[in-house]
N, C-alpha and C positions, 0 to 999 in steps of 0.2 A: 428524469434527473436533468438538472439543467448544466447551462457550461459550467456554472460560476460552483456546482456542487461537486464537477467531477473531478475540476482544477483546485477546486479545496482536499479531496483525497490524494488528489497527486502530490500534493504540498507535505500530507501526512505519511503518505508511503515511502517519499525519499526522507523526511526527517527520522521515521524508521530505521529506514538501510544505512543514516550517518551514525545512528544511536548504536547499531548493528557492527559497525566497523570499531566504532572505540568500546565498546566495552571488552573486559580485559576477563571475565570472568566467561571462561564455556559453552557451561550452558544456558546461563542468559541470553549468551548472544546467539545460541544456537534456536533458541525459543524463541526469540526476535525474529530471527528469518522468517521461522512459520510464519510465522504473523502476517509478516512482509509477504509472504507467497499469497496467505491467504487473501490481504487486501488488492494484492495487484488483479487477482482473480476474478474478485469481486468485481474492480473498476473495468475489467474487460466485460466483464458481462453487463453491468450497467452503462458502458457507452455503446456495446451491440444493441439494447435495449433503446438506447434513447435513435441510436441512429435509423429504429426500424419504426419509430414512430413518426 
């Protein structure tokens, strides 16, 4: 994955956590975090990946 691909998920994972904070409804925004958890996750393992190549 290159810079310009990981720095585009980071872009997506924080506009998440801001979507995350204002929503006003529960469990949307409870759904949200996963999400948020899930992609930060992702973006870890794909910068271990890119850093081992």
């Amino acid at each position: 994955m290159t810079n310009r691909q990981l720095r585009e998920q980071e872009v997506q994972i924080a506009h998440y956590q801001l979507l995350s904070r204002e929503l006003t409804d529960p469990p949307a925004a409870c759904l949200l975090r996963v999400i948020v958890e899930e992609l930060e996750a992702d973006l870890r393992r794909d910068r271990d990946k890119s850093c081992s190549e």
